[in-house]
C-alpha positions as CSV (number, residue, x, y, z in Angstrom):
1,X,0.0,0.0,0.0
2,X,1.4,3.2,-0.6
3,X,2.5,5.9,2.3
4,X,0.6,9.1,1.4
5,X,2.8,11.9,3.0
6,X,1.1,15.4,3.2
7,X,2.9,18.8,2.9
8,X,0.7,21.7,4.5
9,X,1.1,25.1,6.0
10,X,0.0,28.7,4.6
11,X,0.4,30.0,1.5
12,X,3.9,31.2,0.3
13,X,5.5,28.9,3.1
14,X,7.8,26.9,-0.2
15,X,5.2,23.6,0.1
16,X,5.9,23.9,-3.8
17,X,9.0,24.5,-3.9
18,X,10.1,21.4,-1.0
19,X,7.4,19.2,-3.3
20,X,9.3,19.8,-6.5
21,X,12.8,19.3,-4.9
22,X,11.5,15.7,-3.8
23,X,10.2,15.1,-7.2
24,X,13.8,16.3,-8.6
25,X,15.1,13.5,-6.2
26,X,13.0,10.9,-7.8
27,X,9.8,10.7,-5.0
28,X,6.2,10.8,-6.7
29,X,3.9,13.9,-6.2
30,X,0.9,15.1,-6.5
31,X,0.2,19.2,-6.9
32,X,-1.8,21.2,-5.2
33,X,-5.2,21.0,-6.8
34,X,-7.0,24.5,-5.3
35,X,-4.3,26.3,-7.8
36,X,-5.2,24.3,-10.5
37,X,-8.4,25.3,-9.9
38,X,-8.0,29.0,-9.5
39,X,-6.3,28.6,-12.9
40,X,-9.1,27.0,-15.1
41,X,-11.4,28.9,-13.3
42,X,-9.5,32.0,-14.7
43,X,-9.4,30.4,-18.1
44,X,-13.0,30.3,-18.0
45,X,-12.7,34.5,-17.2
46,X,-13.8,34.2,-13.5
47,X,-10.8,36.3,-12.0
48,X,-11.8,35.7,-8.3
49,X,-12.3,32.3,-8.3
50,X,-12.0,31.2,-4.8
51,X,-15.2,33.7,-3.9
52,X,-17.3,31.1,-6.1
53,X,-19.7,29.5,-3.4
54,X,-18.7,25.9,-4.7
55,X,-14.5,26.6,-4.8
56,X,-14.1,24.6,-2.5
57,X,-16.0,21.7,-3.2
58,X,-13.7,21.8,-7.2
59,X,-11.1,21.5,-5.4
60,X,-12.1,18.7,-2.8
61,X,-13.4,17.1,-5.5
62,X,-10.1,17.4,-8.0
63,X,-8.1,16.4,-5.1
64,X,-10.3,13.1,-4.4
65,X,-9.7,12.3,-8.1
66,X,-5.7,12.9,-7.9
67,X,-5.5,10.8,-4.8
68,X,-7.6,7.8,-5.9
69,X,-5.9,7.4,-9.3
70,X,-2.3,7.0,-7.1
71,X,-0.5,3.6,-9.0
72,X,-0.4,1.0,-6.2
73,X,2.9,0.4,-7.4
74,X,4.2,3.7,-5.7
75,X,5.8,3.1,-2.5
76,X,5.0,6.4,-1.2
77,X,4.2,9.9,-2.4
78,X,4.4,13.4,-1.2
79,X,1.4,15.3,-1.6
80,X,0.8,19.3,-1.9
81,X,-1.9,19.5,0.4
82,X,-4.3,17.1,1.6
83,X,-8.1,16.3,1.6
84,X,-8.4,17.6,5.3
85,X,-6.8,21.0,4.5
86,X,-10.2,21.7,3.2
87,X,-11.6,22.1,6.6
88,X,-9.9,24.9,7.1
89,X,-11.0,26.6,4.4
90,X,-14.6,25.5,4.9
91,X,-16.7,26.6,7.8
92,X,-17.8,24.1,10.5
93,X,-21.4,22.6,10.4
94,X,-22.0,22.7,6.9
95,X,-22.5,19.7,4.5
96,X,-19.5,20.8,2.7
97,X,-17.4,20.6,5.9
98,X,-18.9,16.7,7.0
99,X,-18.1,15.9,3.3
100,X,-14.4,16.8,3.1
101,X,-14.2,14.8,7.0
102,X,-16.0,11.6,5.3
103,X,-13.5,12.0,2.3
104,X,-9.9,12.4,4.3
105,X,-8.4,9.1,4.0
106,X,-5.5,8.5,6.7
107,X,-2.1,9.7,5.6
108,X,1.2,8.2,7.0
109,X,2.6,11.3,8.0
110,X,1.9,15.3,7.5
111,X,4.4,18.1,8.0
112,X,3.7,21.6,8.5
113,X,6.0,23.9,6.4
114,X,6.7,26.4,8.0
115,X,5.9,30.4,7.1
116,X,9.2,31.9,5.4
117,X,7.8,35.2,6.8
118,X,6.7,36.4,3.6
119,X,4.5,36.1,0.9
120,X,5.0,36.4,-2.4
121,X,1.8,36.9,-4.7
122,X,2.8,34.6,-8.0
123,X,-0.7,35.5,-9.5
124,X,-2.3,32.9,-7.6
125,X,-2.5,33.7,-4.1
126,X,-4.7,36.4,-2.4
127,X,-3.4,36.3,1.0
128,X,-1.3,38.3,2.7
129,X,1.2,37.5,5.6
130,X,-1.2,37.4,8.7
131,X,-3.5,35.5,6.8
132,X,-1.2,33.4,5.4
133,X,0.2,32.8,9.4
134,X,-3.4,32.5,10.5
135,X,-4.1,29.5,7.8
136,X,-1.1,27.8,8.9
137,X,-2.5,27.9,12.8
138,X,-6.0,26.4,11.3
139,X,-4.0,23.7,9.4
140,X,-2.2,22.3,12.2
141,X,-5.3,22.5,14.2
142,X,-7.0,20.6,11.6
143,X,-4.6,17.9,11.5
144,X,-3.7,18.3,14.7
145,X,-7.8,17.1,15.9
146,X,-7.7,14.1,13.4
147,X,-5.0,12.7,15.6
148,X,-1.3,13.3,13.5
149,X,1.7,14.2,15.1
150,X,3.0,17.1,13.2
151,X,6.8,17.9,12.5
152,X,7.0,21.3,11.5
153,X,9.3,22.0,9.1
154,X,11.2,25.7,9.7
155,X,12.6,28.1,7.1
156,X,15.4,27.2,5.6
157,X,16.6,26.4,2.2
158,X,14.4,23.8,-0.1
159,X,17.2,21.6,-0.1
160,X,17.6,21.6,3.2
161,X,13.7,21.1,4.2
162,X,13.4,18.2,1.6
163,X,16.4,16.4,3.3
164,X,14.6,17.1,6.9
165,X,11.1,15.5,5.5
166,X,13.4,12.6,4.2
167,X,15.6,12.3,7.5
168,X,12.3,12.3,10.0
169,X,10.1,9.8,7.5
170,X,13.7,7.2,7.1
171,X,14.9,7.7,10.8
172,X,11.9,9.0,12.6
173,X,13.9,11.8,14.4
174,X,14.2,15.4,13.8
């Protein structure tokens, strides 16, 4: 069976960035869906399209579809985001919110990356720093409630967090 490993924390933290350097080094990946989202809902001339009452739901949806179509033959695989990030996005109470809790499937392991203190806008993201901080706070909780212990992973160079991830999932230390 293959070890699903999430990578979560704000936007702008470098959960891109560390993905792609573990892809470079030959681990299988899986992009963040809610950008690829945003950007065929701008194809489609909708310029704000996180504000559209079912964002949320394309992207719990795309991400469902990216995780359940993983080759068994993978050993593991990092993933930009998982289905439970959603709840943080979502508000309590609301079918929407029970959906994305009956949809998260049970990961081997989720690190927090850690806010650089900055955040860059590359077109795609709409937050700023505080919000960006504040997500990352919601995310842990999130995980954090379903039961994960959560290595955070702090700023420091790509190369540098990717061989942390790699070091704590191989040795189990930090």
């Amino acid at each position: 069976m293959t070890k699903k490993y999430i990578l979560t924390g704000g936007p702008g933290s470098g959960k891109s960035s560390t993905l792609l350097e573990l892809e470079q080094r030959g681990e299988y990946i899986i992009r963040e869906a809610a950008e690829d989202v945003i950007k065929l809902e701008r194809k489609k001339g909708i310029e704000r399209p996180w504000e559209m009452p079912d964002f949320q739901r394309k992207v719990l949806n795309l991400q469902i579809q990216r995780e359940s179509t993983i080759p068994q033959s993978i050993e593991r695989i990092f993933i930009d985001r998982g289905i439970p990030d959603g709840l943080a996005y979502t508000k309590p109470e609301t079918p929407l919110y029970r959906e994305i809790k009956r949809a998260s499937p049970i990961y081997e392991g989720v690190f927090i990356i850690q806010n650089i203190g900055k955040v860059e806008n590359n077109g795609i993201r709409h937050e700023n720093k505080d919000d960006a901080i504040e997500l990352e706070y919601k995310l842990k909780e999130v995980y954090l409630a379903q039961g994960y212990k959560i290595p955070t992973i702090p700023p420091m160079p790509v190369s540098e967090r990717a061989d942390l991830i790699l070091n704590i999932i191989d040795h189990g230390r930090r």
